[in-house]
C-alpha positions as CSV (number, residue, x, y, z in Angstrom):
1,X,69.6,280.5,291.6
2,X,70.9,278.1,289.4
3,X,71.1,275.1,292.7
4,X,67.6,276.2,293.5
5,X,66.5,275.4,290.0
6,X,68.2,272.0,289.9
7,X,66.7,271.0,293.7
8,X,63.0,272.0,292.2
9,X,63.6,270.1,289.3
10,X,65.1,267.2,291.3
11,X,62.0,267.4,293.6
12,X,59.2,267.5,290.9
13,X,61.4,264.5,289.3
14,X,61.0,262.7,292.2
15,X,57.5,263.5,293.5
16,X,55.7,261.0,291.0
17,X,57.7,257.9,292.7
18,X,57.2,259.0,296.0
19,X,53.5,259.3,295.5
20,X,53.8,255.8,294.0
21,X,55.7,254.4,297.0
22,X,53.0,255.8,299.1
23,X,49.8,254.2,297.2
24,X,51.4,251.5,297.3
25,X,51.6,251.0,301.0
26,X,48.2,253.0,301.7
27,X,46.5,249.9,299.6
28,X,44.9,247.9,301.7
29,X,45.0,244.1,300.7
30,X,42.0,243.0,298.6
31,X,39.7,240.7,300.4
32,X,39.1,237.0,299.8
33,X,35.6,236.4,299.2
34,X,34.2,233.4,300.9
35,X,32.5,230.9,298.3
36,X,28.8,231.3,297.8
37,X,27.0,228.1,299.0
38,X,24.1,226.3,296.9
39,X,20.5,228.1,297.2
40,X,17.6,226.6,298.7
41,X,15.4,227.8,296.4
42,X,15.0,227.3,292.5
43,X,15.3,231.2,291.7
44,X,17.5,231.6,288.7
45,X,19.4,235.2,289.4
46,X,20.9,233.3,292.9
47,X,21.6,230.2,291.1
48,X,23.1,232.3,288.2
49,X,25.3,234.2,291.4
50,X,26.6,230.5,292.5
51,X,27.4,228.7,289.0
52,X,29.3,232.0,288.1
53,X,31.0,232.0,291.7
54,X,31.8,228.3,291.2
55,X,33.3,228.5,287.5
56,X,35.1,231.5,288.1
57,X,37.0,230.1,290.7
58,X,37.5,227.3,289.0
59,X,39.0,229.2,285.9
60,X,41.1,231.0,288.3
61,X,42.7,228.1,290.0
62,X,43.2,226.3,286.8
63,X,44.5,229.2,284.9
64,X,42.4,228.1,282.2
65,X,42.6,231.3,279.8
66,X,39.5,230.8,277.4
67,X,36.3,231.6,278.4
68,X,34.0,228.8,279.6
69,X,31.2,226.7,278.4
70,X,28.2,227.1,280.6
71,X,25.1,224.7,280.1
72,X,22.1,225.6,283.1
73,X,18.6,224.1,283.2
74,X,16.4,226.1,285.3
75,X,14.4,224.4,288.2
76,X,11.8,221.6,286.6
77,X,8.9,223.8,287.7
78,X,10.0,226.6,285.5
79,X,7.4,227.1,282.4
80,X,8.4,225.6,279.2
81,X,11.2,223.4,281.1
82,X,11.2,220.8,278.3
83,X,12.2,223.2,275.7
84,X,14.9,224.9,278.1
85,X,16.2,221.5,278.1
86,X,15.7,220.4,274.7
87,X,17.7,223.7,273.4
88,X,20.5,223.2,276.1
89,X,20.9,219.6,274.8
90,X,21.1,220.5,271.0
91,X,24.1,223.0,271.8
92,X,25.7,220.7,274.2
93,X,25.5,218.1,271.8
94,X,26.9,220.1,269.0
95,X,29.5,221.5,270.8
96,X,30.5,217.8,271.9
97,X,30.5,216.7,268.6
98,X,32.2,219.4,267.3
99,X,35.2,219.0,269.5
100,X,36.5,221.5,272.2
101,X,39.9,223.0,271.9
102,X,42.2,222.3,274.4
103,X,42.5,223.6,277.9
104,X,38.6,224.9,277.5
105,X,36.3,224.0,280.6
106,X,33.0,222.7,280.1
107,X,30.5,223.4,283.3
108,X,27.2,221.8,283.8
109,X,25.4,223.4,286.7
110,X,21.3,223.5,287.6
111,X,18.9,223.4,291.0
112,X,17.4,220.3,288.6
113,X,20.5,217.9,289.3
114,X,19.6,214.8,287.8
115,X,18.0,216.3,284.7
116,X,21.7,218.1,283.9
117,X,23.1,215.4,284.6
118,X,20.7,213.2,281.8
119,X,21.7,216.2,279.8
120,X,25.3,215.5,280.1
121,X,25.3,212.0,279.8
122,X,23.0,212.6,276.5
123,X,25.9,214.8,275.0
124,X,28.2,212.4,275.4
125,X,27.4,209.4,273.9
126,X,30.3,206.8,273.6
127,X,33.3,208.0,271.5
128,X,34.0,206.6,267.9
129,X,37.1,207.0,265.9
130,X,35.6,210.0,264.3
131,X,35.1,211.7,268.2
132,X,37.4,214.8,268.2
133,X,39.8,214.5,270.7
134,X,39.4,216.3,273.9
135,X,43.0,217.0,275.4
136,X,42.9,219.0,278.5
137,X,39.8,219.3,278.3
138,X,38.1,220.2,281.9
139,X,34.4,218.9,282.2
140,X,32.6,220.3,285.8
141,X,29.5,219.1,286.8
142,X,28.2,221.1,289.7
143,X,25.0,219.0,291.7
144,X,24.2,216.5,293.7
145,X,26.3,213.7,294.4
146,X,23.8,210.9,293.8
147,X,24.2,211.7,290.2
148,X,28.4,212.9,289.8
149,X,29.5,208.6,289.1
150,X,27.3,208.5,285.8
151,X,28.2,211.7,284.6
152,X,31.9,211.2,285.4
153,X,31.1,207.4,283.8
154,X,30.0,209.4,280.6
155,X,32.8,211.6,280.2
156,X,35.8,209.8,281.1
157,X,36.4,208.0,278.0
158,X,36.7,211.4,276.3
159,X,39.9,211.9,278.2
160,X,38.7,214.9,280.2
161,X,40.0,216.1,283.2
162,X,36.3,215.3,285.3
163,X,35.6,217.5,288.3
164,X,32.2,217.3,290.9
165,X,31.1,220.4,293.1
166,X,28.6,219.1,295.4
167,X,25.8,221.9,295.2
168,X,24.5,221.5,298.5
């Protein structure tokens, strides 16, 4: 009785590591998911799918470990546009002069390229000796790529670490 007891208690010792061995082959591998392209059209919930798709892999192959800034402009159609972008600009503007800690991303993203990018270039207006410093900082502007040399042109001097995702 007393070898019977010590097998079952053996066993029921055991059992939690073989079940563990066991899940742990029966997982299947977890699925890459291709990148979401650009839309076509100006609707904000599948631009909001992209940008998010876009900075999140971003964050990911960075390793960046703060959570991002995220400036959108909806499509220039859009009803009260102008104060969308005036509202954008006064954060992006504070947060710019404010100074971003380091090894933050900023991301700029919109179906309206060339208006984010005025936006951008707005925020960053040339540095002083009073500028915060902006060490590893990452700056992504995600549009088209008639407009990513004067955004990168505006940003540079900062020091950031510039990045262009052509939304297309």
């Amino acid at each position: 009785m007393n070898t019977t007891s010590r097998l079952m208690l053996i066993a029921c010792l055991a059992l939690p590591f073989v079940a563990a061995c066991k899940k742990e082959e029966a997982a299947p591998a977890a699925a890459v998911q291709a990148p979401l392209t650009a839309p076509k059209s100006s609707d904000d919930n599948e631009w909001s799918k992209y940008l998010t798709d876009v900075v999140k892999r971003k964050v990911e192959a960075d390793g960046i470990a703060t959570s991002p800034y995220l400036y959108y402009l909806p499509a220039e159609s859009t009803a009260d546009f102008q104060g969308y972008y005036d509202r954008q600009l006064e954060k992006a503007k504070l947060d710019v002069a404010r100074g971003i800690s380091e090894g933050s991303l900023l991301a700029y993203g919109s179906p309206a390229s060339a208006k984010i990018a005025d936006l951008i270039v707005a925020a960053f207006p040339a540095p002083t000796k009073e500028t915060p410093p902006m060490k590893n900082v990452k700056v992504m502007f995600i549009g088209a790529a008639a407009d990513s040399e004067r955004v990168k042109a505006a940003v540079t001097p900062y020091g950031v670490e510039y990045s262009f995702v052509e939304a297309k």
